[in-house]
C-alpha positions as CSV (number, residue, x, y, z in Angstrom):
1,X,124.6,81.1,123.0
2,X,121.0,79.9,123.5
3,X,120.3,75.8,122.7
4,X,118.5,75.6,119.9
5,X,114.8,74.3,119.5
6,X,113.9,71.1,117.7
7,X,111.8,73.4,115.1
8,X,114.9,75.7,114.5
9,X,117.1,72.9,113.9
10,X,115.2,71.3,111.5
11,X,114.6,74.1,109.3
12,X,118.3,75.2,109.5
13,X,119.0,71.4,108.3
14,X,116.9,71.4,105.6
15,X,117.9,75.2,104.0
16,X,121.3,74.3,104.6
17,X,121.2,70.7,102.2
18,X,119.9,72.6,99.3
19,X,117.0,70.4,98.7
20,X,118.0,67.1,99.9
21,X,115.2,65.6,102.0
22,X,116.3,65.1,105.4
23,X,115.2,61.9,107.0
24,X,113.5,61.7,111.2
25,X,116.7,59.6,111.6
26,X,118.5,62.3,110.7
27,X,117.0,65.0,112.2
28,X,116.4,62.7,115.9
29,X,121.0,62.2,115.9
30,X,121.1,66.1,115.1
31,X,118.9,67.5,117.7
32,X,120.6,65.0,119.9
33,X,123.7,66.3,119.8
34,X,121.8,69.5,121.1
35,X,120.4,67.3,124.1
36,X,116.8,67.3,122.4
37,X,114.5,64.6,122.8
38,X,113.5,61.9,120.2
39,X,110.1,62.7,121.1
40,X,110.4,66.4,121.0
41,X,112.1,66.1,117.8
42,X,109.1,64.3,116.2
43,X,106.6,66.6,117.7
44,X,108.7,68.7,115.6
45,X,108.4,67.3,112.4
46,X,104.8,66.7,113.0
47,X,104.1,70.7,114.0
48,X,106.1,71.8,111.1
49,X,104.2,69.8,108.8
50,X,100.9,71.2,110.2
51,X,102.0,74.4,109.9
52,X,102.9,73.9,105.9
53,X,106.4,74.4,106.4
54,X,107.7,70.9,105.5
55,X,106.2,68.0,103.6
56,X,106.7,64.4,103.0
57,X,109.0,63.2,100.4
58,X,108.8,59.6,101.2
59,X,108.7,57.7,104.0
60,X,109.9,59.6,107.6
61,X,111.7,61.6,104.5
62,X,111.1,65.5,105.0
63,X,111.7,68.6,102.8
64,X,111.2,71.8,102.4
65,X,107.6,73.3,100.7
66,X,107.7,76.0,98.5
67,X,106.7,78.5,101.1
68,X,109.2,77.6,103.4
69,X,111.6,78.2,100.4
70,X,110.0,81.8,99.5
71,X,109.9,82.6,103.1
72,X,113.6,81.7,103.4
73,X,114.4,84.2,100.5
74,X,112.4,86.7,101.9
75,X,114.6,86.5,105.0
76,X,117.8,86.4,103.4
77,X,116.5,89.4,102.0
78,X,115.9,91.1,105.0
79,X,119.3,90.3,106.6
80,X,121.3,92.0,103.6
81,X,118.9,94.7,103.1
82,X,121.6,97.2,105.0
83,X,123.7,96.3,102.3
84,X,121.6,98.3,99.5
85,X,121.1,101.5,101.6
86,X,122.8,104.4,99.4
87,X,123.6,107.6,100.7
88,X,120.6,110.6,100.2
89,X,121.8,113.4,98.7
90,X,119.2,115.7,99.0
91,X,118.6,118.5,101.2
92,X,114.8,118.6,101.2
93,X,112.2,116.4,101.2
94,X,108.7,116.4,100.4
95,X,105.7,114.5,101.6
96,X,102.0,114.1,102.0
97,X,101.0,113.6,105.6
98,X,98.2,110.7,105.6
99,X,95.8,112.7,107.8
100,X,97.0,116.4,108.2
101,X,95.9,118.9,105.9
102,X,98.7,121.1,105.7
103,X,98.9,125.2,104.7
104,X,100.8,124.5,101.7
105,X,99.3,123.4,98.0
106,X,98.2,120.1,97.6
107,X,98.4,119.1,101.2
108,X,102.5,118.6,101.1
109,X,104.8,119.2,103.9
110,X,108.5,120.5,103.0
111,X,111.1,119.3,105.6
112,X,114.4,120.4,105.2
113,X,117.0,118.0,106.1
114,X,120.7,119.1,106.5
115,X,123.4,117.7,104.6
């Protein structure tokens, strides 16, 4: 298993406490268990707040913005996405290829797929 980054700690911190701020105390004992420097833990905090993806919620509080909350979902998204794949039962399937200009009417290709 790979050590985790300062960056990647954080965030997984604050998604996993469901919108409790997470304080540079805090996050400078967790990334030391992971043998990560107090200094590149707040390098961190200070790079992941220029970047938008945590703010201020007091002082040497942190928290989550709403992008990094919709980016999240989007992610969690993406992970279960397999999940919603339903079987095709079709046998043929049409399409419009963006730059060929096919034989057939209207510029539509007919694949066959076998069942």
């Amino acid at each position: 298993m790979r050590k985790p980054t300062a960056k990647s700690l954080i965030l997984d911190l604050l998604l996993a406490s469901k919108g409790r701020p997470l304080s540079a105390k805090q996050a400078i004992a967790a990334c030391g268990i992971f043998d990560i420097s107090v200094n590149n833990t707040r390098v961190a905090l200070v790079r992941l707040s220029a970047e938008g993806l945590i703010e201020s919620a007091g002082r040497a509080l942190y928290q989550l913005t709403d992008d990094a909350h919709t980016l999240a979902d989007d992610v969690a998204a993406w992970r279960t996405r397999s999940t919603r794949v339903r079987p095709w039962m079709a046998a043929t399937l049409w399409c419009k290829p963006k730059n060929c200009r096919a034989a057939r009417p209207n510029n539509n290709a007919r694949v066959h797929v076998p069942c």
